[in-house]
N, CA, C and O of each residue as an XYZ file, in Angstrom:
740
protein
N      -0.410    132.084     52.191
C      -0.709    133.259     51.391
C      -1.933    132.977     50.527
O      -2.837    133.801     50.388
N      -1.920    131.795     49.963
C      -3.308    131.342     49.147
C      -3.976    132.517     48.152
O      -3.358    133.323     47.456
N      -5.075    132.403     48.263
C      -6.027    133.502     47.576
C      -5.831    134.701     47.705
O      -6.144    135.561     46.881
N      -5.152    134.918     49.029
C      -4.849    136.538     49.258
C      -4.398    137.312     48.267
O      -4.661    138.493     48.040
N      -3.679    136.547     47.671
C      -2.324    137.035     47.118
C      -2.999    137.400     45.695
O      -2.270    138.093     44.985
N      -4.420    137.019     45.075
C      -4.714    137.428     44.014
C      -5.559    138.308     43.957
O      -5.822    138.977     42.957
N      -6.280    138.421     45.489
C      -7.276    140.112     45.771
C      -6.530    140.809     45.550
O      -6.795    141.713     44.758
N      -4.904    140.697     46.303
C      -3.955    141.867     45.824
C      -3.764    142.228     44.867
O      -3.824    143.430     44.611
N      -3.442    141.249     43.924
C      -2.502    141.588     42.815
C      -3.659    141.849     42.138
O      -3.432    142.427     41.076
N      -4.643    141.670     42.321
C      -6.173    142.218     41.904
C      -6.362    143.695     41.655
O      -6.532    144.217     40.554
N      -6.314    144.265     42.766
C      -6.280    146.049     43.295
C      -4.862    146.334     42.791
O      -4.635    147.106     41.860
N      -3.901    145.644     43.483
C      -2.775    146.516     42.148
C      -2.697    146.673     40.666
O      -2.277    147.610     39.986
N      -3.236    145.458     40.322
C      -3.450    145.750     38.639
C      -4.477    146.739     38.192
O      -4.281    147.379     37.159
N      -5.809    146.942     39.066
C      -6.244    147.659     38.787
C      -6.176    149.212     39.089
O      -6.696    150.127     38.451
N      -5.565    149.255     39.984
C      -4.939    150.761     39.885
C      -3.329    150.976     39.441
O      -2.692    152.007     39.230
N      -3.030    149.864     39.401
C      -1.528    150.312     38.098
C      -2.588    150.497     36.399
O      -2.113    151.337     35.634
N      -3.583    149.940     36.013
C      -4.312    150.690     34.836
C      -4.823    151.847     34.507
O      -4.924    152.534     33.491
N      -5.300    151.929     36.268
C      -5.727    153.647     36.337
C      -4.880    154.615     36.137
O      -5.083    155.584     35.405
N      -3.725    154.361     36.890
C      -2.690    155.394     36.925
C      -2.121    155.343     35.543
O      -2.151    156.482     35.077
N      -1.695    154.619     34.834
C      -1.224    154.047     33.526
C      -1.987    154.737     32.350
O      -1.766    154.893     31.149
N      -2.771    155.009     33.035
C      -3.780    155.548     31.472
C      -4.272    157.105     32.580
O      -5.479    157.335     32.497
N      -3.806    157.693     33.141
C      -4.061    159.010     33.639
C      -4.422    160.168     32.619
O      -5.468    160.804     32.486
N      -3.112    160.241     31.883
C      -2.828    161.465     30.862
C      -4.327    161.190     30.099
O      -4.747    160.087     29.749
N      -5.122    162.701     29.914
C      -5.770    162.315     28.979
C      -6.028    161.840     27.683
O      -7.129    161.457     27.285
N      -4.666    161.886     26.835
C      -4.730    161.107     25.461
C      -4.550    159.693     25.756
O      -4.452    159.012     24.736
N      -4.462    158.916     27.088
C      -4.389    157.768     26.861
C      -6.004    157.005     27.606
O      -6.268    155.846     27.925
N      -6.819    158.292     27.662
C      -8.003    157.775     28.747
C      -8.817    156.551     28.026
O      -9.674    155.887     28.609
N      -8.329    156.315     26.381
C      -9.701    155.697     26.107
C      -8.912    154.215     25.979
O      -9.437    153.386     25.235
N      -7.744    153.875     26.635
C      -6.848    152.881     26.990
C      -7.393    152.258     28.284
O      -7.068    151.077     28.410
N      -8.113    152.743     29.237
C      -8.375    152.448     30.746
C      -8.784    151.316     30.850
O      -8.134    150.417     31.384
N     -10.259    151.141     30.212
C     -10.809    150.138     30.394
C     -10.158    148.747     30.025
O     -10.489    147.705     30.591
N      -9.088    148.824     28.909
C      -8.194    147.660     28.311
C      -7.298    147.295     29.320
O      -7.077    146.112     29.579
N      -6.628    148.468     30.060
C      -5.705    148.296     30.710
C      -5.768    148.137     32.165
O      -4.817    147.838     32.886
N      -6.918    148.354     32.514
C      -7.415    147.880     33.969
C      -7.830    146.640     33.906
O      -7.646    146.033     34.961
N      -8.389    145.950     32.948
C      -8.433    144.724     32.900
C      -7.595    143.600     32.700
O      -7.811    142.479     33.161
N      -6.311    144.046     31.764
C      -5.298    143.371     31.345
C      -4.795    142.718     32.610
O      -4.930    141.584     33.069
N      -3.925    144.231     33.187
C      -3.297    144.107     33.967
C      -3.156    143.185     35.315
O      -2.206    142.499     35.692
N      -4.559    143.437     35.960
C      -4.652    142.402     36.976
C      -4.281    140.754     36.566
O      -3.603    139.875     37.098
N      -5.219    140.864     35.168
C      -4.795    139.493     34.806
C      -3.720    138.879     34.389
O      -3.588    137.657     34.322
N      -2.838    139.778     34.065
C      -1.623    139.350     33.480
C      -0.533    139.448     35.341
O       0.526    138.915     35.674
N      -1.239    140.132     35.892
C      -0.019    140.017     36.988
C      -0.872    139.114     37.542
O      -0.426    139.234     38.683
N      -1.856    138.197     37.676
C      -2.089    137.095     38.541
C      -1.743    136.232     37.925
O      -1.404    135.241     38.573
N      -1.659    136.160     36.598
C      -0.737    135.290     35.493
C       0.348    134.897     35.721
O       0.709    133.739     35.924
N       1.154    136.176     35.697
C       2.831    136.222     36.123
C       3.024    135.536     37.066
O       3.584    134.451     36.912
N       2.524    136.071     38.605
C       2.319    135.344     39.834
C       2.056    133.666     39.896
O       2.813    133.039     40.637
N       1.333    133.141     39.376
C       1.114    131.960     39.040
C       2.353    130.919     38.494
O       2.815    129.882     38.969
N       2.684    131.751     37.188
C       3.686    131.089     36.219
C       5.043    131.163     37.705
O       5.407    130.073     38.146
N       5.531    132.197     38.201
C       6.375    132.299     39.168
C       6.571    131.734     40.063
O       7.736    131.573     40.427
N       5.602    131.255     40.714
C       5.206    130.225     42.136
C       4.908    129.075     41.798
O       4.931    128.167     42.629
N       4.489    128.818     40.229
C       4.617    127.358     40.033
C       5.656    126.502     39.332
O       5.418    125.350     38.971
N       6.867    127.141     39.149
C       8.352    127.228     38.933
C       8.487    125.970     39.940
O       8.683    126.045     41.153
N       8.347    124.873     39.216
C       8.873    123.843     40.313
C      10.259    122.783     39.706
O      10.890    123.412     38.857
N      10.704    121.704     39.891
C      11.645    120.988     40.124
C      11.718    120.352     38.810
O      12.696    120.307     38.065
N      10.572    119.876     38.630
C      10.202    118.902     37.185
C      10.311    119.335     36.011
O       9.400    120.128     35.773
N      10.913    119.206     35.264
C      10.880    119.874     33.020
C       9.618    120.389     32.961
O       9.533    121.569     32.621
N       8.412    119.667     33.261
C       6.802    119.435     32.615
C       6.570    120.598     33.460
O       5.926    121.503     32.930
N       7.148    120.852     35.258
C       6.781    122.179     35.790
C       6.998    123.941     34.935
O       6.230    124.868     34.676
N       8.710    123.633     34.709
C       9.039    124.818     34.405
C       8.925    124.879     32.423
O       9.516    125.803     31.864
N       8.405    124.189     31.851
C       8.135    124.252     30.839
C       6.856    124.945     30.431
O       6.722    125.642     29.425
N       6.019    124.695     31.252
C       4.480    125.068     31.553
C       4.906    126.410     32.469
O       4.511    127.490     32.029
N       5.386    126.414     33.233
C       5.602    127.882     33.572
C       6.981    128.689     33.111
O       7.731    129.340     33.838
N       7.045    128.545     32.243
C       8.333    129.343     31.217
C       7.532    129.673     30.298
O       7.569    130.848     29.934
N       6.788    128.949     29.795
C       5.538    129.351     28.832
C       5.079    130.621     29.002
O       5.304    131.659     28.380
N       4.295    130.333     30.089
C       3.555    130.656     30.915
C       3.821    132.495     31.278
O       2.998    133.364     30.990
N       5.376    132.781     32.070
C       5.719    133.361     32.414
C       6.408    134.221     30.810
O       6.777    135.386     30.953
N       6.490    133.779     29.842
C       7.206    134.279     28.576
C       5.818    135.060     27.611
O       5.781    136.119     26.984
N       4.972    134.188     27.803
C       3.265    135.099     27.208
C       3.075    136.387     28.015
O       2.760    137.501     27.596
N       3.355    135.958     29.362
C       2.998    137.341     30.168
C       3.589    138.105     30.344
O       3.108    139.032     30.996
N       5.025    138.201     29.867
C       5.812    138.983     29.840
C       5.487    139.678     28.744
O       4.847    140.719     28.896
N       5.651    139.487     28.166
C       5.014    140.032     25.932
C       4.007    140.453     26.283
O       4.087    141.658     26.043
N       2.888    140.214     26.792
C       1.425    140.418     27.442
C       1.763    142.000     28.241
O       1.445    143.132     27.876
N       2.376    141.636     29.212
C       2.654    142.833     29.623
C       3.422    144.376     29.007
O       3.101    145.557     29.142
N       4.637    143.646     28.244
C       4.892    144.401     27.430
C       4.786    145.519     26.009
O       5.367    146.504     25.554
N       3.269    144.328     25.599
C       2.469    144.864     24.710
C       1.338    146.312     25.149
O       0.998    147.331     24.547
N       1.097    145.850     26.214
C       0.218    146.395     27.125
C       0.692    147.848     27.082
O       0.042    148.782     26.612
N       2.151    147.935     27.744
C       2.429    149.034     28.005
C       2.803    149.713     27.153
O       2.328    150.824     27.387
N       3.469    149.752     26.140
C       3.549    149.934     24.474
C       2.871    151.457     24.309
O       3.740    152.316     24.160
N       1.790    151.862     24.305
C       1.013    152.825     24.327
C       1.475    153.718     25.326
O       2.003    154.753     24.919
N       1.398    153.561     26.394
C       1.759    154.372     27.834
C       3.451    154.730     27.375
O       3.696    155.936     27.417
N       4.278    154.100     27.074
C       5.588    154.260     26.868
C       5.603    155.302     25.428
O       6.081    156.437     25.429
N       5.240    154.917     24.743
C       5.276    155.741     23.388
C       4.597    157.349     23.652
O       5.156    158.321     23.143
N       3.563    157.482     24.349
C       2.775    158.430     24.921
C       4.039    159.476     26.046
O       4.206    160.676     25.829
N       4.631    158.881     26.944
C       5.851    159.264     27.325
C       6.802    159.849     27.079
O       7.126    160.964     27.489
N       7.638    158.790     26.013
C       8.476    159.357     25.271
C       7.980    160.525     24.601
O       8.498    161.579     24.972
N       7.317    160.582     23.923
C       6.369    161.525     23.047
C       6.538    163.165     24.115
O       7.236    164.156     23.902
N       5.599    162.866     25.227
C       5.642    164.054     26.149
C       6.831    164.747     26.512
O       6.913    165.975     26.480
N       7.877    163.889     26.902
C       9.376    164.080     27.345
C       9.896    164.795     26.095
O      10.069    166.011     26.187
N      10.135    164.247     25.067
C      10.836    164.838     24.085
C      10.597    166.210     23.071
O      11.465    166.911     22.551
N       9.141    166.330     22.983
C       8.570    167.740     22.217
C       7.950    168.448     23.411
O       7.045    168.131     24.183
N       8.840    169.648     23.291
C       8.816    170.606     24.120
C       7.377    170.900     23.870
O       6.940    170.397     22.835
N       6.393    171.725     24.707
C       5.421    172.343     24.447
C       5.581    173.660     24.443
O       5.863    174.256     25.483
N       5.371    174.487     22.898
C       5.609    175.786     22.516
C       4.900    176.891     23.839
O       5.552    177.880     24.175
N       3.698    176.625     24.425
C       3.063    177.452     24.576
C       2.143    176.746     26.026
O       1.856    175.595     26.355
N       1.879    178.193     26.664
C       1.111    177.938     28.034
C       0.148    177.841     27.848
O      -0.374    178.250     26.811
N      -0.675    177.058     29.104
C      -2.250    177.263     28.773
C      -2.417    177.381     30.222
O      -3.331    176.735     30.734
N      -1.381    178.391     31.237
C      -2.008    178.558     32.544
C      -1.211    179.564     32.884
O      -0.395    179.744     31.979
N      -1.060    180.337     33.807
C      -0.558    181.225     33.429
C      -0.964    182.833     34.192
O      -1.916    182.982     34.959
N      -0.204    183.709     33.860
C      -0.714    185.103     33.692
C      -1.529    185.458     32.490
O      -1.347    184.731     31.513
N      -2.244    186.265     32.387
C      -3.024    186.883     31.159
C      -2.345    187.604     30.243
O      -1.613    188.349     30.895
N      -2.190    187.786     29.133
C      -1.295    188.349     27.876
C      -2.044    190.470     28.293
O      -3.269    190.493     28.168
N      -1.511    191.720     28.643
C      -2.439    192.479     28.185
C      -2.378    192.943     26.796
O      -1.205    192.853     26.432
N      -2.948    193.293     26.080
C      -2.765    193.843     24.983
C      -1.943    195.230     24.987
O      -1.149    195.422     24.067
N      -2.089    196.095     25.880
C      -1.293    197.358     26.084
C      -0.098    197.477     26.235
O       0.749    198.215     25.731
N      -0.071    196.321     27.320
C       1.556    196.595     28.166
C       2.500    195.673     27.537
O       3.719    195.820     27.625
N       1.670    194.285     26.612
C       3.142    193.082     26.590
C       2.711    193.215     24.671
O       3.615    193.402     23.856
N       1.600    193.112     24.347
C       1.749    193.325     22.162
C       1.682    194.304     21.573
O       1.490    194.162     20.366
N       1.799    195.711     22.097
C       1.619    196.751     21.672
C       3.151    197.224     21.392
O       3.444    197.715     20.302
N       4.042    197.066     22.348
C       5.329    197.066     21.917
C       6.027    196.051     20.732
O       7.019    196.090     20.003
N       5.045    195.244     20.960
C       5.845    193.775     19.614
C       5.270    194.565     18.786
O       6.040    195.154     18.027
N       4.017    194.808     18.659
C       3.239    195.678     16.954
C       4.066    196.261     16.521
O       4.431    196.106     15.356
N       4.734    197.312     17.548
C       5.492    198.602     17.037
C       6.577    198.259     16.232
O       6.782    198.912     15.209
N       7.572    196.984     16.657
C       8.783    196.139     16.086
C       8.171    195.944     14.927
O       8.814    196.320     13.947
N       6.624    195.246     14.635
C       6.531    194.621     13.526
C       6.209    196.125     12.403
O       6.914    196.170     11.395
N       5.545    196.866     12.538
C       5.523    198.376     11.931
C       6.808    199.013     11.621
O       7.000    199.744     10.650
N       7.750    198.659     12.584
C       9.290    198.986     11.569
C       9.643    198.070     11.061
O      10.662    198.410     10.460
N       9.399    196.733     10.840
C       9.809    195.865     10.200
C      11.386    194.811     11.404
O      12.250    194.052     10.966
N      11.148    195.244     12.878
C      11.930    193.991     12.752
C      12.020    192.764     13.346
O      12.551    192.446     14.411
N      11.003    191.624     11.925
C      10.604    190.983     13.089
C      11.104    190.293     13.798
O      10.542    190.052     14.866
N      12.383    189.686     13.483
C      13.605    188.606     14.061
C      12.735    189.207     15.825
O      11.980    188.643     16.617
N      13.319    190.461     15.774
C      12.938    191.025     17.082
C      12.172    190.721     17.875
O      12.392    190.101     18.915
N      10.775    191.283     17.317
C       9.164    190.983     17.328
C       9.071    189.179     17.795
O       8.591    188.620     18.781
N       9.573    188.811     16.918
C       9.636    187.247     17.030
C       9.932    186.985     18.257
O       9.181    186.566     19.137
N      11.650    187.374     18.343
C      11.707    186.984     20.184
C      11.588    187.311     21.544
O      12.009    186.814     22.589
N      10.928    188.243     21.258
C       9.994    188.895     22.626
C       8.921    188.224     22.765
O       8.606    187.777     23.867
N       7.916    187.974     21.289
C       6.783    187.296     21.536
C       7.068    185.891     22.159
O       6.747    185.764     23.340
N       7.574    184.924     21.586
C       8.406    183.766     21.703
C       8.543    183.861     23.655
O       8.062    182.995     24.386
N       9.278    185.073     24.151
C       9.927    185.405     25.366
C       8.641    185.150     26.546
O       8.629    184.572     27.632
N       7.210    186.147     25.464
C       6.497    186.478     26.472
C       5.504    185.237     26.888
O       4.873    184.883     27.884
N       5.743    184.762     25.487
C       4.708    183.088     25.569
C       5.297    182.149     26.591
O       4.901    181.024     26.898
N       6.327    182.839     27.058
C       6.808    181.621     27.977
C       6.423    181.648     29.375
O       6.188    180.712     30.140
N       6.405    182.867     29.557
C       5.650    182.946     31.044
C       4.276    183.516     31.468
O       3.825    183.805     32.576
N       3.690    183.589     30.052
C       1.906    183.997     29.877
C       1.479    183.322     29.337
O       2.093    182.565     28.585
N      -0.338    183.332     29.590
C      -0.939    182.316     28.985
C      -0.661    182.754     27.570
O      -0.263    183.890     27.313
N      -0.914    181.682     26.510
C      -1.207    181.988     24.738
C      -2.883    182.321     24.384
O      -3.731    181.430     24.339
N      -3.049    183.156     24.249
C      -4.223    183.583     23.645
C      -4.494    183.670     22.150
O      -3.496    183.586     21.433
N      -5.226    183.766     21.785
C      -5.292    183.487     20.050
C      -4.758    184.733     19.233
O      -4.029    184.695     18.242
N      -5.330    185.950     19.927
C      -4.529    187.030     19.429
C      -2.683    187.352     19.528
O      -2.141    188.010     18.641
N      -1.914    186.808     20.670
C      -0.702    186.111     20.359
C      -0.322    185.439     19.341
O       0.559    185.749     18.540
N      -1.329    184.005     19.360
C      -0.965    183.342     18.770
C      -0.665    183.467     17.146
O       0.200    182.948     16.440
N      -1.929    184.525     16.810
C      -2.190    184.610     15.332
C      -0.942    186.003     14.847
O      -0.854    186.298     13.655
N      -0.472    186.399     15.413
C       0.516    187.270     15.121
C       2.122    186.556     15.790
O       3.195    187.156     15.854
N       1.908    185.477     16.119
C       3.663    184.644     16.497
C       3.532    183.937     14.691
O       4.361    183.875     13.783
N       2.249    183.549     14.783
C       2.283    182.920     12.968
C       2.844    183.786     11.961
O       3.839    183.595     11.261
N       2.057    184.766     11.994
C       2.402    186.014     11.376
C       3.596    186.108     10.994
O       3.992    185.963      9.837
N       4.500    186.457     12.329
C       6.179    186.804     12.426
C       6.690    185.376     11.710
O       7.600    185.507     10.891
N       6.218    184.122     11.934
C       6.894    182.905     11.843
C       6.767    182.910      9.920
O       7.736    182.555      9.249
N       5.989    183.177      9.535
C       5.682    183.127      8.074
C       6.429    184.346      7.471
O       6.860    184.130      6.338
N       6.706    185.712      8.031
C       7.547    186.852      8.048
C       8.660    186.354      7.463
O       9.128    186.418      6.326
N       8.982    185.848      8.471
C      10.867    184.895      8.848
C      11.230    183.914      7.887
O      12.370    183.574      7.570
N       9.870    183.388      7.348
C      10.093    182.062      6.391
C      10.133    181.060      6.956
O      10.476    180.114      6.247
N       9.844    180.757      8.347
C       9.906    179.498      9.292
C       8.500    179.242      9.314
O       7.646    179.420     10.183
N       8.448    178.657      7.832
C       7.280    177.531      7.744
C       6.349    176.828      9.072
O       5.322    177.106      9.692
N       7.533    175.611      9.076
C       7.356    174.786     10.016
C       7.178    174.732     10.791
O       6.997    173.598     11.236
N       6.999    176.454     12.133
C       7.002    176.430     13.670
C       5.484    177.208     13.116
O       4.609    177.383     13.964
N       5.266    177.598     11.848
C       4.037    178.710     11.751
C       2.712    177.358     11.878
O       1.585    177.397     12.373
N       3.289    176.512     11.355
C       2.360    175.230     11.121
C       1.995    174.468     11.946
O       0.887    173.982     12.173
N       3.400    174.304     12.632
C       2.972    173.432     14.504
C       2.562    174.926     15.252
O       2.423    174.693     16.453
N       2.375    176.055     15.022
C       1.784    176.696     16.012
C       0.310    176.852     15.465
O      -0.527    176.904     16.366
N      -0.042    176.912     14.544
C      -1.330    176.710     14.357
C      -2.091    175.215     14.495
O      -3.316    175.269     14.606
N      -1.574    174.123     14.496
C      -2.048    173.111     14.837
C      -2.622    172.837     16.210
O      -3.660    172.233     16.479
N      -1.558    173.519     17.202
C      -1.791    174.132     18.555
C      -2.951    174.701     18.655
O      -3.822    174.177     19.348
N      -3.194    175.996     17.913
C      -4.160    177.094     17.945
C      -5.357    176.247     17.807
O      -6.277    176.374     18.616
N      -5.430    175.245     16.679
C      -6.828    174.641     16.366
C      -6.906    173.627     17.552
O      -7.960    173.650     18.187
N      -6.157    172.937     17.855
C      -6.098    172.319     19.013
C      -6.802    172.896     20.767
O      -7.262    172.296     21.739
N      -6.612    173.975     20.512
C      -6.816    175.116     22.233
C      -8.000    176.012     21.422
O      -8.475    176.972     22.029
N      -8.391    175.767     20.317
C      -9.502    176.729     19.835
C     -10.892    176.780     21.660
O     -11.473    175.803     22.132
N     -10.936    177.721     21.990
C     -11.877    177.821     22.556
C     -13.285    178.411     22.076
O     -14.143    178.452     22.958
N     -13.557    178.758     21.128
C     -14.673    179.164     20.032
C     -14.626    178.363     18.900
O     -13.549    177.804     18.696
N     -15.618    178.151     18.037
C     -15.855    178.362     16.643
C     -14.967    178.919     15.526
O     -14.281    178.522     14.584
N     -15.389    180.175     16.199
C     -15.218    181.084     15.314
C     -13.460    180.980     15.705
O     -12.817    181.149     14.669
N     -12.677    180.779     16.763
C     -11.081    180.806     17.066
C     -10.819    179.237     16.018
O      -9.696    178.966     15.594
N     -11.487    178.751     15.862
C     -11.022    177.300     15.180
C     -11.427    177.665     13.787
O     -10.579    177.319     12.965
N     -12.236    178.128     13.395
C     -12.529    178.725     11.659
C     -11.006    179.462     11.754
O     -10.032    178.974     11.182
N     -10.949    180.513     12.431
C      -9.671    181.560     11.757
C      -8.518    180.518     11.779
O      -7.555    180.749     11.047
N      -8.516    179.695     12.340
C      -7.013    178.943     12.612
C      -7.036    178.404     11.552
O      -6.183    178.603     10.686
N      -8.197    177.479     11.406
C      -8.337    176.327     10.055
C      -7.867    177.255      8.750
O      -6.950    176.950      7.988
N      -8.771    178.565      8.648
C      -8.027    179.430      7.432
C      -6.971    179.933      7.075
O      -6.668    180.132      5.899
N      -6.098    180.271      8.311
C      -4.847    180.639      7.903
C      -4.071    179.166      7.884
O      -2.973    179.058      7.337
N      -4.731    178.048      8.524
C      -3.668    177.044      8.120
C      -3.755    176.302      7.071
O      -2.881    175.454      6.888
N      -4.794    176.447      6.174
C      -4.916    176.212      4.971
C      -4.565    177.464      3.933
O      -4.818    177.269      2.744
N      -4.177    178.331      4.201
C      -2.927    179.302      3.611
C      -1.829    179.226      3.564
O      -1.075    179.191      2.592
N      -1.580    179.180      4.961
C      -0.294    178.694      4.918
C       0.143    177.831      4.221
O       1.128    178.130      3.546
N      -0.447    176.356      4.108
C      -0.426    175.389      3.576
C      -0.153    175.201      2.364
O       0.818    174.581      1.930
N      -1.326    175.934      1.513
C      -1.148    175.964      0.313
C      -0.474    177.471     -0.499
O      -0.801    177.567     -1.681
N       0.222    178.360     -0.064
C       0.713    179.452     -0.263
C       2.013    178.590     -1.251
O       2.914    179.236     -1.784
């Protein structure tokens, strides 16, 4: 097997980094982790195959094999936390989708919010965000209802969103202002 065995574990480490750092919040991880990796699994490999008979063998590769384990484990640390993270907070809102119209799907929520009810208003909008894209004009009237209701806290992670998906300027000024209202209200 000889040398072979470390071109491999060569190309696997380096595309277990690629894939490992895919998601774009972890892209600026790549370059760390395409490099690590190979080395720590030709590491591993090493410490593993040189597991021999003698104390002085497996002492030197218990070492060996115990750095690269931590090595590896450190490594992935980021990618795992990034994970968990994704898995567990739902994402409020689409960004693909059908198109919101203004006529046919918020013109009926307006009308709820003009009699006042927004519990209502709230969960239709809430309803419709789920299977349409979020547009800012949605968005800035789900705040609306959410600050209505007294639910602070979803008005705040939905504007963090909003500044987040700002596709203008001017959509990231209005967000920044009402979330520094909100804020300080």
């Amino acid at each position: 097997m000889g040398p072979t065995i470390y071109l491999y574990l060569l190309v696997i480490g380096v595309v277990l980094g690629l894939l490992a750092t895919w998601p774009d919040e972890l892209r600026l991880l790549r370059p760390a982790q395409m490099l690590l990796f190979p080395v720590l699994l030709c590491c591993m490999w090493r410490a593993w195959s040189k597991f021999g008979p003698s104390f002085g063998d497996k002492a030197l590769s218990g070492v060996l094999l115990l750095a690269t384990s931590i090595g590896l484990i450190v490594t992935l640390v980021p990618n795992l936390t990034w994970l968990f993270r994704s898995l567990t907070q739902r994402t409020m809102f689409r960004l693909d989708g059908r198109y919101i119209d203004e006529d046919d799907h918020l013109q009926p929520i307006r009308k709820l919010v003009e009699a006042q009810q927004y519990e209502a208003a709230c969960q239709r909008l809430e309803t419709l965000l789920e299977s349409h894209r979020a547009d800012f004009h949605s968005l800035v009237l789900l705040v609306q209802l959410y600050h209505q209701l007294k639910n602070d806290k979803r008005a705040e992670r939905c504007l963090q969103f909003m500044m987040q998906s700002a596709s203008t300027d001017e959509e990231l000024l209005a967000a920044s202002r009402l979330y520094h209202q909100l804020t300080t209200a």
